[in-house]
N, C-alpha and C positions, 0 to 999 in steps of 0.2 A: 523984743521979738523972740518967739520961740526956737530953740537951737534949731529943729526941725525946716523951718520955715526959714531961716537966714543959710541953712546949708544946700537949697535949692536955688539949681541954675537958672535964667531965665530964659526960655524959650522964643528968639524971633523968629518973627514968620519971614520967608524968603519967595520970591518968586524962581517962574521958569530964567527970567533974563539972567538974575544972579548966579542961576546953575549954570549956565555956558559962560559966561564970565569969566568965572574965577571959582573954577570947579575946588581947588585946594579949598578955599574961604568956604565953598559948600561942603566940603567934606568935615572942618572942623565944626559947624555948627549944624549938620545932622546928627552929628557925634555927641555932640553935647543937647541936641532934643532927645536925645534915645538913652541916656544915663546920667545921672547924679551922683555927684560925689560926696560922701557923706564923711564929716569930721568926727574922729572918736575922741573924748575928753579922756585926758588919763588921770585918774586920782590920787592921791597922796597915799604912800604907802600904811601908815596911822590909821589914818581912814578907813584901808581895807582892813588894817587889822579890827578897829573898833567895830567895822561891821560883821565880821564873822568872832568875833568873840563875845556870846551872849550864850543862853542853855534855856531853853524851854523842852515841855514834853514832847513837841512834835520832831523835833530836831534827837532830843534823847531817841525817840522810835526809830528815825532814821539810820541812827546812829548802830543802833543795835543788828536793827535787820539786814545794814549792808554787811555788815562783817558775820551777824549768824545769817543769812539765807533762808534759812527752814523755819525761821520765824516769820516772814513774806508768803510763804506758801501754805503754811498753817493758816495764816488769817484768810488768806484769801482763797483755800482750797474747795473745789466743790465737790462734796462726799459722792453725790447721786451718780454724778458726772463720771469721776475719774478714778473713783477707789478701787472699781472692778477691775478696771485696762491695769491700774498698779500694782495689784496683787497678780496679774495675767501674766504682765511682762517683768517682772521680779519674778517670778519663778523659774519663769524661761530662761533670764539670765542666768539664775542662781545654777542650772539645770549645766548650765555651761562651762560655768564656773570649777566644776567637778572635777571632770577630765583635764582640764588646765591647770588646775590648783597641784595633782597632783605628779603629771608631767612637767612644768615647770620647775618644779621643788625640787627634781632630779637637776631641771635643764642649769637651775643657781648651782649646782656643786654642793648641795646643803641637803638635810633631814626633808623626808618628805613632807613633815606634818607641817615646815616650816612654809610649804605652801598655801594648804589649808588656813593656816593662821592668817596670809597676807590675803587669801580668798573672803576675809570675814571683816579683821578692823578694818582696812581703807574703806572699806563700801560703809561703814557705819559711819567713818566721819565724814564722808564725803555727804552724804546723806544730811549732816548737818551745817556741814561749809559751801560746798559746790554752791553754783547756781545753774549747772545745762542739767536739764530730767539726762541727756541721751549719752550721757558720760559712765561708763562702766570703769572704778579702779579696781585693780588686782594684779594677777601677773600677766605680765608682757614680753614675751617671745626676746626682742630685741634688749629690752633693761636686765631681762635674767642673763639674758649672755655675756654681759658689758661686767655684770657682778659678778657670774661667776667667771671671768678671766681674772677680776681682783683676787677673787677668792684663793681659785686654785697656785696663783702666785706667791699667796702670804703662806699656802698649803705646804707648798714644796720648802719653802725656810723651816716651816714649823717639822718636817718630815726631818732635815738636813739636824734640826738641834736636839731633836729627838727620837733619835733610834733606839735608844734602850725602852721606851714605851711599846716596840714592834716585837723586840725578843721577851718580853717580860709578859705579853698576852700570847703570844704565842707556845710562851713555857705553859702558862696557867689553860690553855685550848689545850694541848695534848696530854699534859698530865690528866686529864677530866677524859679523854678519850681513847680506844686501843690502836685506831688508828694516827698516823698522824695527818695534820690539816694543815694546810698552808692558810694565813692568819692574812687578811687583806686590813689595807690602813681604814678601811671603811668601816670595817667592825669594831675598831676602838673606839670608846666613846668620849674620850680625850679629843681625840683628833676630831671629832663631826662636832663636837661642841666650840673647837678654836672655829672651825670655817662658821658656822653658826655664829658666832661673834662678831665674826667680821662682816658678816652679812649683811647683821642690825646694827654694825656702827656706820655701815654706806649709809641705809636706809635713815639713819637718826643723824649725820650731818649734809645728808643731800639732801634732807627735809628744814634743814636750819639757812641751808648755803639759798635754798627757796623762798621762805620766809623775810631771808634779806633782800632778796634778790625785788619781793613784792614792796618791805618798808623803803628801798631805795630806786624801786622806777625802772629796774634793771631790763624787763623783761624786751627791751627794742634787744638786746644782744642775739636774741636768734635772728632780727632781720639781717644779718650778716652772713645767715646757712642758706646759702642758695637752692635750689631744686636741685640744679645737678649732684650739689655735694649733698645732700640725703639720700638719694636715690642711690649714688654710688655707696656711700655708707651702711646703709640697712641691707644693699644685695652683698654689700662682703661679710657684714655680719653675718647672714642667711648660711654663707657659703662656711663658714664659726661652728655656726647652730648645727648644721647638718653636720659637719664631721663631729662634733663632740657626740653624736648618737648612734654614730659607725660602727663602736664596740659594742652596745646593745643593740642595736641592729642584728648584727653579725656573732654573739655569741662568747666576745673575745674578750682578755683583759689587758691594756694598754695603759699607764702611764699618762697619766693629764698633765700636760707641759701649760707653763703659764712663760710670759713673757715673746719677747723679738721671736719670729720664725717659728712657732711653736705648732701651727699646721704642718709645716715640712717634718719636722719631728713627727708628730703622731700618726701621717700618714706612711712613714719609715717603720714605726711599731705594728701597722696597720701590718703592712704586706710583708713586714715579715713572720707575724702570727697568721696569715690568711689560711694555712692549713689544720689548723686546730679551732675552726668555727665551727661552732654548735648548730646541725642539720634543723634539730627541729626547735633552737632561736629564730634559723634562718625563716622558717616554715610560716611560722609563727606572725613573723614580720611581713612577707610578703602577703598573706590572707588578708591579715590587716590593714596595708596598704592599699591594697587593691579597693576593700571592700569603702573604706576611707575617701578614694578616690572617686568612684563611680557612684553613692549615694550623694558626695557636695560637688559634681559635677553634672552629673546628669539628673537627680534629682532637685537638690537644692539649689542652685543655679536654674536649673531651665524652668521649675515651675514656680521659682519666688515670687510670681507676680501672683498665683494662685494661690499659695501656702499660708495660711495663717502667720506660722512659725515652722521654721527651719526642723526639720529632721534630727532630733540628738544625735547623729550616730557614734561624734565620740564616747557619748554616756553610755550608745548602746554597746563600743565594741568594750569598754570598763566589765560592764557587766558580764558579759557571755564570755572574754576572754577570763576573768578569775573564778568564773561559771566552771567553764574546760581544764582551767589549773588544778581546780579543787579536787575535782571529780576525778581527774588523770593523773592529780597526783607530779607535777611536770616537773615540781623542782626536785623532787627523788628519783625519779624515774629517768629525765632526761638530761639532766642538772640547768634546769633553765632557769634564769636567775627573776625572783618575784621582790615585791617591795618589802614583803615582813611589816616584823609589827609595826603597827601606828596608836601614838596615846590615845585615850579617847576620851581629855583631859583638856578642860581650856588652862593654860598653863599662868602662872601669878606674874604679873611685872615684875620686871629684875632689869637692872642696871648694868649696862655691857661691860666690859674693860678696855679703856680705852687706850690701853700703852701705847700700841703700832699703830694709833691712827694717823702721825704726821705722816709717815711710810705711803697713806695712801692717800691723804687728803686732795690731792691733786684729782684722782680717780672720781673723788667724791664730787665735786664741778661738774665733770663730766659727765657721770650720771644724773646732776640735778638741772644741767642744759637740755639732755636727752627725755629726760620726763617732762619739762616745762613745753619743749619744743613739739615733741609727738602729743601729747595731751591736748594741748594747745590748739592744733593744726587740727586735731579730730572735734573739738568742741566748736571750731569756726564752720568749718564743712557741715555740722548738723542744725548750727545756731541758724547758718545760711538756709536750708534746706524750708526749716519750720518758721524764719522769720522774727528769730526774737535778738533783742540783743544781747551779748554776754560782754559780760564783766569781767575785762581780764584781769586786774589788780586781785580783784577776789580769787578771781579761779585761781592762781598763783602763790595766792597765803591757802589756799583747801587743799595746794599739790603740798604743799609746804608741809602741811599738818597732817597729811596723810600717814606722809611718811616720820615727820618726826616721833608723832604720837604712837604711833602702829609700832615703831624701833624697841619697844618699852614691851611690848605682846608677843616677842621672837620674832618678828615680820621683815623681810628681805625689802630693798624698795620695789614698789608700787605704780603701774601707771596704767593709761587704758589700753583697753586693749579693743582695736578696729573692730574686729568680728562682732565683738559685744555690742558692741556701739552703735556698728552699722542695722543689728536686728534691733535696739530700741528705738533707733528712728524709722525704719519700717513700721514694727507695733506703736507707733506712734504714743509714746512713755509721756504721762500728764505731766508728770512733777519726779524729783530725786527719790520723793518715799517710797516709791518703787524699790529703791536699792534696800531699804529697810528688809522688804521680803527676800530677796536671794540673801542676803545676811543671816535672815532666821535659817532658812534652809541650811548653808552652811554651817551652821551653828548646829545642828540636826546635823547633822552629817559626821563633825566632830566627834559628837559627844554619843550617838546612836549607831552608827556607820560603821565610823573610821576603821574597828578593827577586820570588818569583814575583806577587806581590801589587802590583805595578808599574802593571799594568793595571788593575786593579780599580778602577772611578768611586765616585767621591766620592759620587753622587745614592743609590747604592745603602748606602753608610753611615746617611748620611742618613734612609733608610726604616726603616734599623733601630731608629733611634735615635727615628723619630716613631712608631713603632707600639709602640714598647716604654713608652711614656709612656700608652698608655691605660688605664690600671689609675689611674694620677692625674687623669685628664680625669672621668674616671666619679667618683672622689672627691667633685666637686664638686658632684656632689648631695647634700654630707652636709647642703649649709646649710638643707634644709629639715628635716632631722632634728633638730639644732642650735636651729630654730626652735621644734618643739615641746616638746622635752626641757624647755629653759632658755635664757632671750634673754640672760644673761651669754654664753654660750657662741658663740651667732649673731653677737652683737657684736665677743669676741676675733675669730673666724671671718672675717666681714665686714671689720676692721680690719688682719687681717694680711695678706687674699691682697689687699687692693684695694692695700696700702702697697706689698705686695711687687711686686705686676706694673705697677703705674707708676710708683715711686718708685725702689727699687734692692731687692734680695736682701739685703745688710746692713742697710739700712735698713730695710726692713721688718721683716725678724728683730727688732731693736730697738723698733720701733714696735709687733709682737704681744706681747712679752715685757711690756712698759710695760705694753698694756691688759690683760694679764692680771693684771698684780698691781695693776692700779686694781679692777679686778672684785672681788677680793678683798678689798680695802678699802673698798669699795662695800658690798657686797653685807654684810659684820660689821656696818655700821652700820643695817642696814634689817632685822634679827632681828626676828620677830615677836614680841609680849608676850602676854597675856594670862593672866584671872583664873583660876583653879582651885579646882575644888572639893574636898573633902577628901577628902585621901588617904591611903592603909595604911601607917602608918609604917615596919613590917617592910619595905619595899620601898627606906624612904628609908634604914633602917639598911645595905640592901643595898650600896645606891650610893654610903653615905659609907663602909665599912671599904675597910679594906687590906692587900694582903698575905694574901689566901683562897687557900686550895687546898678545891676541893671533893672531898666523897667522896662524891658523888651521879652517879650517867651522867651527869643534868642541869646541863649548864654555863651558868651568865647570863653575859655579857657587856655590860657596857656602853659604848659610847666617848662620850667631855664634849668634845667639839668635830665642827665641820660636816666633811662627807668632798667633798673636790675635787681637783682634779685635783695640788695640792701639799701633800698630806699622804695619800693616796688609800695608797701604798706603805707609809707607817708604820702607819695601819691595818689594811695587811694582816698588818704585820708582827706586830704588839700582838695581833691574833684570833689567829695561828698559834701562839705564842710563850701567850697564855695558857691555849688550850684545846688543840687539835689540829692538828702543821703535817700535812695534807693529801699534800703533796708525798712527804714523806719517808717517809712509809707507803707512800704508792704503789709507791716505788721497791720498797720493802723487800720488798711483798707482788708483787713482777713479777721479783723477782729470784730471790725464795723460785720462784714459778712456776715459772722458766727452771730451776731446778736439779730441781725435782721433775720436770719434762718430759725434762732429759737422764738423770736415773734411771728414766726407764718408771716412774713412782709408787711402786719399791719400798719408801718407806719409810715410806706414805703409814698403814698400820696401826701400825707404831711410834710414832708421832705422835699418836696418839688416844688417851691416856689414861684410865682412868675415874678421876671426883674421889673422895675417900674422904667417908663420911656423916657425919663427925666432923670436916668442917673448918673447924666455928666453933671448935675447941680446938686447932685444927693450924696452924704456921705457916712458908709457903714461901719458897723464896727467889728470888727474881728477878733481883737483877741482883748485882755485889761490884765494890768501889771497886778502882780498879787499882793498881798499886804507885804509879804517879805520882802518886797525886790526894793532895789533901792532906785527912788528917783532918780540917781546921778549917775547910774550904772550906763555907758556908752551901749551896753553890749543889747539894751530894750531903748535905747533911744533913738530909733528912727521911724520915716513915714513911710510906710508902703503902696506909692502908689502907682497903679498900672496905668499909665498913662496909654502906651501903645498898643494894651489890648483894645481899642478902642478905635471905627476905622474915622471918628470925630476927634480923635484926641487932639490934631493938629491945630484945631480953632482955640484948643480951650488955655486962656491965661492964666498963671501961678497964681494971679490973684481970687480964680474960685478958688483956691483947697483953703478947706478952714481947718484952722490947729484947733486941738480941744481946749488948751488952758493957755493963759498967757504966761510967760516965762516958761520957768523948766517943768517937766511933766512931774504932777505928784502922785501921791499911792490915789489908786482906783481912778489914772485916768488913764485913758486907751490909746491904741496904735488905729490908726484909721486907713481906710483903704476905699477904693471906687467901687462896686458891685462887683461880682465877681466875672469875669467875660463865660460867651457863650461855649467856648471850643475847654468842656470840664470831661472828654474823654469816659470814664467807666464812672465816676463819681458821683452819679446822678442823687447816690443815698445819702452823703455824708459833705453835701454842699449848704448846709445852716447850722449854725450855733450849736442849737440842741441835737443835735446829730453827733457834733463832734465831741458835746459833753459827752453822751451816754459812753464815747468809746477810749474816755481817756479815764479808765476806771480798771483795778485787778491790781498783781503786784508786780505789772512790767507796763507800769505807765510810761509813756511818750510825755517827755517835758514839750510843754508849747505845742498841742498839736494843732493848731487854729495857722499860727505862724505857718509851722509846715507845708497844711494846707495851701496857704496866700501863697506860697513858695512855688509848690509844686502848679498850681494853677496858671502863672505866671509863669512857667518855663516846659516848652512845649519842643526844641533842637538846644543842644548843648553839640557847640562844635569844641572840639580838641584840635587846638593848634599844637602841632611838634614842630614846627619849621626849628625850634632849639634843642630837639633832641636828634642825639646825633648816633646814639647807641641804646640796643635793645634789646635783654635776654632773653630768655627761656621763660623762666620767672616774670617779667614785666612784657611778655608779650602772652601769657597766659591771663593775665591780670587783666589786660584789656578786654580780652575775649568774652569773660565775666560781668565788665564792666560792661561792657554793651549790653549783655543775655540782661542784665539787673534794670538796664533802663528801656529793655524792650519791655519787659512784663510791666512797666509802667504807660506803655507808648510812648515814652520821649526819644525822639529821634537823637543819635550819635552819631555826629560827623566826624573824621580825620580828615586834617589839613596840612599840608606842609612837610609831607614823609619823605626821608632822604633815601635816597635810593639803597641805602643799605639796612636802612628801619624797615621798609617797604620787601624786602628781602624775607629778613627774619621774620616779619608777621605773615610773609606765604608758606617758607618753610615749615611754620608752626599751626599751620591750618586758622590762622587766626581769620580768613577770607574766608573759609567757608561757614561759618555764624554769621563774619561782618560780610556786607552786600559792597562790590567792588563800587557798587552806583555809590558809596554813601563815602568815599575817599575823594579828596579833591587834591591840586594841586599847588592851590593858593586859598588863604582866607578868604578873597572876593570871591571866587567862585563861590567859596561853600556858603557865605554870608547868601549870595544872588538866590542859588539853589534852595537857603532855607524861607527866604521869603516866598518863593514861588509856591514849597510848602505850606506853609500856613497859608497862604490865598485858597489852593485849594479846598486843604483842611477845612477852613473856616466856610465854602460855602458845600460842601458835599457832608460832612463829618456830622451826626448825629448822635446823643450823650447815648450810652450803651446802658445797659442794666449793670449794679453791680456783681461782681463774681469775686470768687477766692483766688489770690494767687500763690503759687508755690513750685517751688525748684522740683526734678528729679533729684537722685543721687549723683547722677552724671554731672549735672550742673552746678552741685552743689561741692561738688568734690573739687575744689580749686587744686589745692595741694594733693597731687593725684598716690604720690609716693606712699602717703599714710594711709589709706584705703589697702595696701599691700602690704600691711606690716602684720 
């Protein structure tokens, strides 16, 4: 007897007398008409190695394309289609790239050109590694800060061991001049080539510390950074960024302190030079701001919905402010300090020095967390948005290589940068090769450009760099949201921006990450207890089996541990994985759309089948095991069958379902299923075979989408039991709220069951009630189980199959990790 067939329960029929009886005895064998329990064989470890050790071409392909990416998108690019939007939004980014390339270069404490240069490699490799089109690398606001606080640290030893390099250009400046000139450590080119060293040695082992992090599975370490502690993190860095732009703001020259308290320090320099600022730095600065301010607020802001693409204005205020240098003459006239020269020289690979790198290695972690993490978080919010999946292992060897490779080219490390990212998913970006073009640009820029940028003031970088931080400053009202959520959260919150902005950036990083996992360990030991009263065993049977597959629409889920901000991702994982992944339908049913839209609907009546009235005795076939797959694999060895979509199914005996083969399934025979029920929601396109071939085709296939299908057909309310959750942050009651938006644009109804009065708190606090509908919260499983059946009765006789449509997120919805949208 086939495994299939011996692992199926037997279904007695029961009458009315037996339900008043011995209502228990009816509760166990309704329980057991409404699911099967399915045994998975486990195989010899031999075994599996013998079966994954073999090498054919299709497998070498495979092999290749996951790890290069842009071998996937070559083959399956379409020229007519997508070349134009690529070459569109590649220049617009490139276009961006400009003004950040070279205000960052300042913001690292390093050579301007040395931002140019990180403005060019990352995006070429990424280009070849990545897999999101909407991922923008280069410089990033938050990683430049973090680098240069290294910097200027290893700056000030290098200044302490070498003073005779400050009197020895300062002799050779005045002997060349009748006056004398006060010799700044910027103008030696000793000293900008040590910081320049240490730059590309962060960059070349935060790219190494990545690449391990990818061969050894590393990357669950950021579900340990909770929301609160980013948010607090990136608004103290903000608070970094800004003051390190205060002297070119203002005119002044101040002393760049590295280490503990180093804000209190320079803001002490600050006010006690406040009288020797330069009027027309100040002048300068303020125009700029202003003008900075009211173009990406009032214009880019309020009309994005109408904008093609965003208004350059930093490029434009580049322009017309070294326009006005040139012409007026500002750095003689008024001593207003400009960038000078830049090479205009793509510069040869060279090999850093890497003496003092144990000094900072520590630093070098930290910045390869902060790039994986931010990176990260901006490719899931865009992956979500457009519905594809991404590949984190990948994305993590491409962070890796970015920065190792680029280390070798003078390049500081590299990460995205929001703003970029956020206008490629606007311009809706086909594929990575987009970044090909802002590369070339750049590249143009270098070697055609660079020098004309000679003039250009310093104050006006500066502007850019302080108005592009207000998306972080506004952050900082999360702490009163944080306040009422959950005061774990306030606390992380409060403990990491206070460490960070007057202690140091690494330091504090350390110091939020500590109180986050004290909160954790806090918070386990203060579980609420209490007495209960008696309850429906059927429910406790529920919670203790294992290994259910339901044949009900109706899916329970329960999770046995609290949802926070480091485990928040594996529960999403455990919902998708046991009931319905969301995502992957999405894509499935937007892909199906897109193909139905380039045929004008022709084959929109071929697709509409009628089911035959005979198909309690008829059985279809859905999906067949592929040559590859192994017979003995548990993981394809079950039956699928909907029994309860069916309002006959009660009559029908185990003994119709026919297995396909006797004994164990071999290659080319199928999973079987009953026809598929009426209540198929928007699917009316993609409900037969060939429907579902056409759409499992390009080079972001959906493994098994037949499966899928059978899947999502069959599960029409997924109730979330938490009666076992007992605690819920910030973080994991955001994640709900998503969860739901993802299975409404499916129509599958989301129940909550079982909320403790302090779960039920935090999910008001958090607005998580106004998405979810208070109607759809119960206060027991039975209700919500009663509730959903009542649904599908309805459902089933008012509910009509819709046409199909596209679906897809806003920004707003798609923005889970709200933090990184503000960086």
């Amino acid at each position: 007897m086939p495994a299939e067939q011996s692992s199926l329960k037997e279904r007695p029929s029961f009458g009315s007398t037996d339900r008043k009886n011995n209502p228990t005895r009816m509760a166990g064998l309704e329980f057991n008409h409404r699911y099967v329990e399915v045994e998975r064989k486990r195989n010899p470890m031999m075994q599996k190695v013998r079966k994954n050790m073999y090498c054919s071409s299709r497998r070498i392909w495979k092999f290749c394309a996951y790890h290069i990416p842009i071998l996937k998108f070559l083959k399956y690019y379409k020229l007519k289609e997508n070349f134009l939007m690529d070459i569109l939004t590649g220049l617009t980014i490139g276009i961006m790239h400009i003004p950040q390339a070279l205000a960052f270069g300042l913001l690292t404490s390093v050579k301007v050109e040395n931002g140019l240069y990180t403005s060019l490699w990352p995006i070429l490799l990424y280009v070849i590694f990545g897999t999101s089109p909407h991922i923008s690398m280069g410089t990033s606001a938050v990683i430049c800060m973090v680098t240069g606080s290294v910097v200027d640290i290893r700056a000030n030893e290098f200044k302490s061991q070498n003073q005779h390099l400050l009197a020895l250009h300062s002799g050779k400046m005045n002997g060349t001049m009748h006056n004398s000139t006060k010799v700044e450590w910027i103008d030696i080119p000793e000293f900008m080539d040590f910081k320049e060293n240490v730059a590309i040695n962060i960059a070349l082992f935060s790219g190494l510390i990545l690449i391990f992090m990818g061969m050894f599975r590393l990357g669950f370490i950021t579900y340990y950074f909770s929301e609160s502690f980013f948010s607090g993190f990136t608004s103290g860095a903000a608070v970094h960024i800004a003051t390190s732009q205060m002297p070119a703001l203002l005119g002044i020259h101040v002393k760049r302190y590295g280490g503990p308290f180093k804000i209190v320090y320079t803001y002490k320099d600050i006010f006690m030079k406040i009288t020797t600022v330069n009027v027309a730095t100040i002048l300068i600065s303020i125009i700029c701001i202003i003008v900075l301010f009211v173009v990406k607020e009032c214009v880019n802001e309020r009309f994005k919905h109408k904008l093609k693409i965003p208004v350059p204005v930093e490029l434009i205020i580049v322009i017309v402010a070294t326009t006005v240098s040139y012409l007026s003459k500002l750095d003689e006239n008024f001593d207003v300090a400009v960038v000078g020269s830049i090479p205009s020289t793509i510069p040869a690979p060279v090999f850093p020095d890497m003496t003092d790198v144990p000094l900072y290695l520590g630093d070098c972690f930290v910045v390869a967390i902060l790039i994986f993490s931010n990176t990260i978080a901006m490719a899931k919010i865009c992956a979500k948005k457009h519905n594809y999946e991404l590949n984190d292992n990948q994305e993590i060897y491409a962070y890796g290589i970015c920065n190792f490779v680029s280390s070798f080219f003078r390049c500081f490390p590299s990460a995205v940068a929001p703003p970029r990212s956020m206008v490629l998913s606007s311009m809706n970006a086909k594929s990575t090769i987009s970044g090909l073009f802002s590369a070339l640009l750049m590249l143009l820029v270098i070697v055609a450009i660079s020098e004309l940028f000679f003039y250009l003031p310093k104050p006006a970088l500066a502007s850019i760099i302080l108005v592009a931080l207000k998306g972080l400053f506004v952050q900082m009202s999360d702490a009163r949201r944080y306040w009422k959520i959950n005061r774990y959260d306030f606390i992380i919150w409060l403990c990491t921006i206070t460490s960070v902005v007057f202690i140091d950036i690494d330091i504090g990083l350390g110091i939020g990450l500590s109180v986050s996992l004290l909160t954790v360990v806090f918070q386990s030991q203060r579980a609420s207890a209490m007495r209960l009263m008696k309850y429906n065993s059927n429910f406790r049977t529920i919670r203790g089996m294992k290994k259910l597959y339901s044949l009900s629409p109706i899916k329970i889920f329960i999770y046995k541990s609290n949802i926070f901000f480091a485990n928040a991702e594996i529960f999403r994982s455990k919902l998708y994985s046991a009931t319905v992944n969301p995502r992957k339908f999405l894509k499935l049913l937007n892909k199906k759309f897109d193909i139905e839209t380039t045929h004008n609907n022709n084959n929109n009546n071929n697709n509409n089948t009628t089911q035959s009235t005979e198909h309690l005795h008829a059985l279809k076939k859905i999906a067949t095991i592929s040559g590859d797959s192994d017979p003995n694999d548990a993981r394809v060895r079950f039956t699928s069958i909907s029994l309860d979509d069916y309002p006959s199914s009660n009559n029908l005996d185990t003994s119709q379902i026919e297995c396909v083969d006797e004994g164990l399934p071999a290659k080319d025979s199928v999973f079987v299923c009953l026809p598929p029920p009426t209540h198929v929601l928007s699917l009316t396109s993609i409900d037969t075979i060939e429907s579902l071939d056409t759409v499992d085709s390009g080079f972001d296939e959906i493994s098994h989408p037949k499966q899928l299908l059978s899947e999502y057909k069959r599960t029409r309310v997924i109730i979330l039991d938490m009666a076992c959750v007992n605690y819920i942050d910030a973080s994991g009651s955001n994640l709900i709220i998503h969860v739901h938006k993802e299975y409404s644009k499916l129509g599958i109804r989301l129940l909550l069951t079982g909320l403790s009065e302090r779960v039920y708190s935090t999910l008001n606090h958090s607005g998580a009630f106004e998405a979810i509908p208070k109607g759809d919260v119960y206060p027991d499983l039975a209700e919500a189980i009663t509730s959903a059946e009542d649904f599908l009765l309805q459902t089933s006789e008012s509910q009509s199959p819709a046409q199909p449509r596209s679906v897809s997120f806003t920004d707003e919805e798609a923005a889970e990790e709200s933090y990184v949208v503000h960086l």
